[in-house]
C-alpha positions as a Markdown table, in Angstrom:
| # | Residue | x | y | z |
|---|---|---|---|---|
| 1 | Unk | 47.1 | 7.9 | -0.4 |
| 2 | Unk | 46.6 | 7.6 | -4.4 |
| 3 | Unk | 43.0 | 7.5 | -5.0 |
| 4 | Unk | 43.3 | 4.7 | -7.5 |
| 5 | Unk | 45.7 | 2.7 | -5.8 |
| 6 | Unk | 42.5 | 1.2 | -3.7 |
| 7 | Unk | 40.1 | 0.7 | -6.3 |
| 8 | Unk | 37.7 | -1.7 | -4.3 |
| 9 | Unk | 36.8 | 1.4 | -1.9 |
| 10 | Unk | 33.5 | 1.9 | -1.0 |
| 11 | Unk | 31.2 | 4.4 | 1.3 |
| 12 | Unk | 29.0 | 3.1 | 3.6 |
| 13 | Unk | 25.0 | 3.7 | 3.2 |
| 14 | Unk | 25.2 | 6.2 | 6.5 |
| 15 | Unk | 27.9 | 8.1 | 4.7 |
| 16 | Unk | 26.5 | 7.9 | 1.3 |
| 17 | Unk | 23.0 | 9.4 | 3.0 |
| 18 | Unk | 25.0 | 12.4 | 4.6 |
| 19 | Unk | 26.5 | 13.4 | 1.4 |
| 20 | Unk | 23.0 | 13.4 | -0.2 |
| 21 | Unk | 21.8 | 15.0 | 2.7 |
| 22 | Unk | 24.5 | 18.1 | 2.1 |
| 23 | Unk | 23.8 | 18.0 | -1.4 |
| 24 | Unk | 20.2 | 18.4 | -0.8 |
| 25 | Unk | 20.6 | 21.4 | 1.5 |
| 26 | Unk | 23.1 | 22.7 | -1.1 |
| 27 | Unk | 20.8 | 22.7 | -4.1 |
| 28 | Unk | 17.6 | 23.7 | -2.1 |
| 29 | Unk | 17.3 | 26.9 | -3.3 |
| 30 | Unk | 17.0 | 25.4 | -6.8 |
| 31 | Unk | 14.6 | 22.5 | -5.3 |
| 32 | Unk | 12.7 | 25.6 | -4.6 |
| 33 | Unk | 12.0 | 26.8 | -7.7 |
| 34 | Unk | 9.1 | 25.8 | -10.0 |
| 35 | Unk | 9.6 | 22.5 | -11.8 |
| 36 | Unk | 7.6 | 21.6 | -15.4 |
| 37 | Unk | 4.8 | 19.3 | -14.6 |
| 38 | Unk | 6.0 | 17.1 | -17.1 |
| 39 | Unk | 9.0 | 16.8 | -15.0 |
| 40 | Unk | 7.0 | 16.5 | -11.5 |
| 41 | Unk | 4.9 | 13.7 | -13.1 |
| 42 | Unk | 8.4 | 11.8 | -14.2 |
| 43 | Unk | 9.8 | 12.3 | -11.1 |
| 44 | Unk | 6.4 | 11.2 | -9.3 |
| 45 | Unk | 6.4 | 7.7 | -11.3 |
| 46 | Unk | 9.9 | 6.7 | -10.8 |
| 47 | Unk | 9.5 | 7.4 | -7.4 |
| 48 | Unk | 6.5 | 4.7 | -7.5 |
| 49 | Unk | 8.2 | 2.3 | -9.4 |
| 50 | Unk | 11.1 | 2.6 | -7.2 |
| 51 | Unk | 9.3 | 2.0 | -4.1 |
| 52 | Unk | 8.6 | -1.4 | -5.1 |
| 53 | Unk | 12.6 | -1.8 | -5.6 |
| 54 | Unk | 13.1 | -0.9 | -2.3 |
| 55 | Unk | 11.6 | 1.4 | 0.7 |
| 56 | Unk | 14.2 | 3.6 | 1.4 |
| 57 | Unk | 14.2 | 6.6 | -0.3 |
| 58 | Unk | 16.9 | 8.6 | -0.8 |
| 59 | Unk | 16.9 | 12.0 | 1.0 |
| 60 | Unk | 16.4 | 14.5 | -2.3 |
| 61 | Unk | 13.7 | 11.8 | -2.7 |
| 62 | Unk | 12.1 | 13.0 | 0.5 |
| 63 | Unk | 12.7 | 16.6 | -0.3 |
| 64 | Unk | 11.2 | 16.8 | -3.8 |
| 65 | Unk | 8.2 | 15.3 | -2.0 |
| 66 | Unk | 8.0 | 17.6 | 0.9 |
| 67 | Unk | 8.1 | 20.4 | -1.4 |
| 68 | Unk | 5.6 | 18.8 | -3.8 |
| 69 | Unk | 3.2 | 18.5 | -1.6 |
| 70 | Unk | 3.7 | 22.6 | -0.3 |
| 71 | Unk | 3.3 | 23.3 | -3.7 |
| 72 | Unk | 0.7 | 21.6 | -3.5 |
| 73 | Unk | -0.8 | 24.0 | -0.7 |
| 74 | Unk | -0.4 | 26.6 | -2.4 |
């Protein structure tokens, strides 16, 4: 199948989430590492705004949190 031959293909939320899922588990051990706060507080208020958009977050969404908040902890 040419990829461009169907160009109104799309992936459906659940697959979209277990890709972003992978991905996450991919690049944890980079999640892992110490961010700037200047990029922690960025990523802290478009999470906020982006909760009034919608209330799903996406799963690296749910893991930068989880780790912010061992950090946190620590």
């Amino acid at each position: 199948m040419n990829a461009t031959s169907n160009k109104g293909a799309r992936l459906s939320r659940d697959i979209q989430a277990k890709i972003g899922e992978k991905l996450a588990l991919l690049y944890l051990p980079v999640l892992r590492q110490d961010i700037p706060q200047q990029l922690s507080d960025l990523s802290r208020r478009l999470d906020a705004t982006g909760k009034t958009r919608r209330k799903r977050r996406s799963s690296l969404s749910r893991m930068l949190e989880a780790l912010r908040r061992r950090g946190a902890r620590s």
